[in-house]
Short mmCIF file of the C-alpha atoms (twelve columns), coordinates in Angstrom:
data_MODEL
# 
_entry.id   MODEL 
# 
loop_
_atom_site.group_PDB 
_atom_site.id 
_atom_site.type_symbol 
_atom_site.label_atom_id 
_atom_site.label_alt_id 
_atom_site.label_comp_id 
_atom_site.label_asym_id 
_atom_site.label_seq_id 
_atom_site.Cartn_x 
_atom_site.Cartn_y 
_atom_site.Cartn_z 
_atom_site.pdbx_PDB_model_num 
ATOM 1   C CA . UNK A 1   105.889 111.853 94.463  1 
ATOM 2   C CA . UNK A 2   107.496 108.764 92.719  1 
ATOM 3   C CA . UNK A 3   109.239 106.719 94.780  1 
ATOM 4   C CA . UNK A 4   110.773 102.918 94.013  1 
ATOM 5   C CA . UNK A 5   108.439 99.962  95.597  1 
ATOM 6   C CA . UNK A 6   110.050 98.428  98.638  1 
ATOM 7   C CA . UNK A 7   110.057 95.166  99.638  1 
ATOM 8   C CA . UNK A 8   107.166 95.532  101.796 1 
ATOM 9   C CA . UNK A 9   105.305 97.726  99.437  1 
ATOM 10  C CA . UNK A 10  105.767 94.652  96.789  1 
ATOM 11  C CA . UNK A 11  104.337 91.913  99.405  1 
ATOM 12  C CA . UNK A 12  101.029 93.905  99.577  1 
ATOM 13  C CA . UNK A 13  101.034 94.424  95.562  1 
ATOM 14  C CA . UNK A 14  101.317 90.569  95.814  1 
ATOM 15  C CA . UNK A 15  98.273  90.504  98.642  1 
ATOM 16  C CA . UNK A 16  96.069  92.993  96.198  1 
ATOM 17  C CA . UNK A 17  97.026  91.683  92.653  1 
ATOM 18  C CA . UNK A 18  98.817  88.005  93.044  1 
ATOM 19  C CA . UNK A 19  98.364  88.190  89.401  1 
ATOM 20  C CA . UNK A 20  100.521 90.873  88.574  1 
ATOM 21  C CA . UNK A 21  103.445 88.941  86.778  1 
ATOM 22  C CA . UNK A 22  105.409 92.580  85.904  1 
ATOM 23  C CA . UNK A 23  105.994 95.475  87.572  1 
ATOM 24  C CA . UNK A 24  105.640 97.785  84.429  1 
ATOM 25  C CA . UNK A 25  102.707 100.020 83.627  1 
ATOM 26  C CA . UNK A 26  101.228 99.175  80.121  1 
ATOM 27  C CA . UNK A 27  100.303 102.542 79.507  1 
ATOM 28  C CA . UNK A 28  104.050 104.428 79.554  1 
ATOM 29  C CA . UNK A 29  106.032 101.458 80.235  1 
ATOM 30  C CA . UNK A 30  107.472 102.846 83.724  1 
ATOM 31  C CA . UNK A 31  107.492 100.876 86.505  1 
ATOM 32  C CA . UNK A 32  105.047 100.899 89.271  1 
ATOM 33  C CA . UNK A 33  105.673 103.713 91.945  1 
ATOM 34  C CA . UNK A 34  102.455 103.793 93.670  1 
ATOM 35  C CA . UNK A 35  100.011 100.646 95.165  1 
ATOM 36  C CA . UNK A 36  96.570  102.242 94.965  1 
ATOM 37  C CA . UNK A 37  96.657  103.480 91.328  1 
ATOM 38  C CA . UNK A 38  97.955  99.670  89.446  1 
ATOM 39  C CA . UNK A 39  95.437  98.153  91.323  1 
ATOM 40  C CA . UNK A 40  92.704  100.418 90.473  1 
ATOM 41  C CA . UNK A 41  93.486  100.693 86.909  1 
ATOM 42  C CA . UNK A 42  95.055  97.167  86.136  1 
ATOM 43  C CA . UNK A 43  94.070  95.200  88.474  1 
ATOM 44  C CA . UNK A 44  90.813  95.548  90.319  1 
ATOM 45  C CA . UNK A 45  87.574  94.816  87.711  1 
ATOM 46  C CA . UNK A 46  85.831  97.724  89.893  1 
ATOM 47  C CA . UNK A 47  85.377  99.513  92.384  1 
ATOM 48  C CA . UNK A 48  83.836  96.790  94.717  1 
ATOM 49  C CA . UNK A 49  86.969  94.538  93.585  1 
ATOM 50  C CA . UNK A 50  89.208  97.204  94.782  1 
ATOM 51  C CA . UNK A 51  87.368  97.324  97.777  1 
ATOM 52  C CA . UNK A 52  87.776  93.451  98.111  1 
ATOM 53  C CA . UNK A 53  91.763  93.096  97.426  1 
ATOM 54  C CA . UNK A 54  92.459  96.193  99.989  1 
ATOM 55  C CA . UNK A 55  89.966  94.001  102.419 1 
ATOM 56  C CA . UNK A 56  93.126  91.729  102.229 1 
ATOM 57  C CA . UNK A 57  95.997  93.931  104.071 1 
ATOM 58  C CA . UNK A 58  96.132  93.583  107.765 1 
ATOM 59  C CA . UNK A 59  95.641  96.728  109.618 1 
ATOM 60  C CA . UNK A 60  99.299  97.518  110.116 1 
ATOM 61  C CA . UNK A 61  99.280  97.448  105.997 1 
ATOM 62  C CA . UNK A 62  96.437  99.863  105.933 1 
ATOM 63  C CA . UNK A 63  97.871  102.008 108.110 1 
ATOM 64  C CA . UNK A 64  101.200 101.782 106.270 1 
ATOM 65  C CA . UNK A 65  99.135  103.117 102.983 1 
ATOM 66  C CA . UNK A 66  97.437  105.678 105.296 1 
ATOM 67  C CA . UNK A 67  101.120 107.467 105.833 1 
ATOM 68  C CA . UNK A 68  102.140 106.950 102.598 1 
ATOM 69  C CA . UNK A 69  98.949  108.852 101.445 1 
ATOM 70  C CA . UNK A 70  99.821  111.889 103.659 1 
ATOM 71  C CA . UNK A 71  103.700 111.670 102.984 1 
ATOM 72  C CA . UNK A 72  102.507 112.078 99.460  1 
ATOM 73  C CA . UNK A 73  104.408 109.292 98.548  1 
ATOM 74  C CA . UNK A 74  101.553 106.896 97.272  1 
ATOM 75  C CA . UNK A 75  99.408  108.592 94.994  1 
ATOM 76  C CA . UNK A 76  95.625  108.715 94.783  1 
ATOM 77  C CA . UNK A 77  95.970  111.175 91.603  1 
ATOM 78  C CA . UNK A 78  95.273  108.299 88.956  1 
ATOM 79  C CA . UNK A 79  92.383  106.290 90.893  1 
ATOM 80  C CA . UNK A 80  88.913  106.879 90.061  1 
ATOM 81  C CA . UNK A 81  87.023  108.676 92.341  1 
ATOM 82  C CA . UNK A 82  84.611  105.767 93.219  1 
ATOM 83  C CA . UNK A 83  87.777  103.070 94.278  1 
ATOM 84  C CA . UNK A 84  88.783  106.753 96.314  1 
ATOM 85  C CA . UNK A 85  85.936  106.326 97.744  1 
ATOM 86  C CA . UNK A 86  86.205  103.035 98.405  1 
ATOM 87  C CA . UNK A 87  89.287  103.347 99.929  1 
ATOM 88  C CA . UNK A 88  88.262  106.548 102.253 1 
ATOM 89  C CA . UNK A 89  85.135  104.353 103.456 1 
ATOM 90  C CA . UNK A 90  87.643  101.154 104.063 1 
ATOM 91  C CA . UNK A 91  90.221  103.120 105.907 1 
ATOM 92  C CA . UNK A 92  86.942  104.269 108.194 1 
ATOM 93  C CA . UNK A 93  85.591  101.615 109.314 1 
ATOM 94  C CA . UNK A 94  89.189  99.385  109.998 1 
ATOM 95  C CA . UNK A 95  91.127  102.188 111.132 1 
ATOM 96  C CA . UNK A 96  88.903  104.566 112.109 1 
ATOM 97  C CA . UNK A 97  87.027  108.053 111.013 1 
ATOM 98  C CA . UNK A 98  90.606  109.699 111.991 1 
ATOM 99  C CA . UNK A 99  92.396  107.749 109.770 1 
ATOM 100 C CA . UNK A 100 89.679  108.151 106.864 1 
ATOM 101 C CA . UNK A 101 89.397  111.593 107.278 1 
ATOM 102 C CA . UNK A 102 93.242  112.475 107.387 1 
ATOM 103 C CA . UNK A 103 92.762  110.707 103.735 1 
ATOM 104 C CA . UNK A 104 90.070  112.414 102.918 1 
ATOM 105 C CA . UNK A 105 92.079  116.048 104.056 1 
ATOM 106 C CA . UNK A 106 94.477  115.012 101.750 1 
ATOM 107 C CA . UNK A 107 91.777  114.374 98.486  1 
ATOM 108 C CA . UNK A 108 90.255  117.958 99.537  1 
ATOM 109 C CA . UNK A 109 93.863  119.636 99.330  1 
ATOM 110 C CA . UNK A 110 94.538  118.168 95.959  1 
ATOM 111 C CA . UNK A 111 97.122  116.879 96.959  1 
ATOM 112 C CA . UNK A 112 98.059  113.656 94.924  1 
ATOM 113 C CA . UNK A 113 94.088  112.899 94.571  1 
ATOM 114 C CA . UNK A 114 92.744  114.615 91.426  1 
ATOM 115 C CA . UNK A 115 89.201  113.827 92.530  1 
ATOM 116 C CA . UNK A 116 88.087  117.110 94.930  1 
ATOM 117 C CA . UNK A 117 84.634  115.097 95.331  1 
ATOM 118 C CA . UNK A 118 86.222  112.269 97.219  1 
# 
């Protein structure tokens, strides 16, 4: 579900890309709703880069993308499934296997994570 980037979501889109200069995806020309799917498209040069700028949130930001993920309101439905994985793996081992499996639970529903393999 779209939603409209917060202030806090916009400080950790300044942590993972302090490069992004505007707020507009290239490819439709609508702003950013989501974190996960700018960075892995626009931002990150690969999966291990995406892996390195999420590195970058404190836990409490982690976590914060961990409810957003099962609110549905931060979508894994555009990232590849390798920085899915990425992410899955990351959320593991800071947050633990709960954490990285409730992400997981909500790649296997379908639900805003268009790779089932993740």
């Amino acid at each position: 579900m779209p939603r409209i980037l917060s202030e806090k979501d916009l400080a950790m889109l300044r942590k993972l890309a302090p490069e992004c200069n505007d707020l507009v995806c290239t490819g439709s020309g609508v702003p950013f709703r989501s974190l996960l799917p700018p960075l892995a498209n626009y931002f990150a040069a690969g999966p291990a880069d995406f892996g390195d700028r999420l590195a970058r949130l404190e836990d409490g930001e982690l976590r914060t993308l961990v409810r957003l993920v099962e609110t549905g309101d931060e979508s894994l439905g555009c990232v590849p499934p390798a920085c899915t994985d990425v992410f899955v793996a990351l959320i593991a081992a800071r947050l633990g296997p709960e954490a990285g499996g409730s992400v997981l639970r909500v790649c296997e529903a379908g639900a805003g994570c268009d790779n089932q393999e993740a």
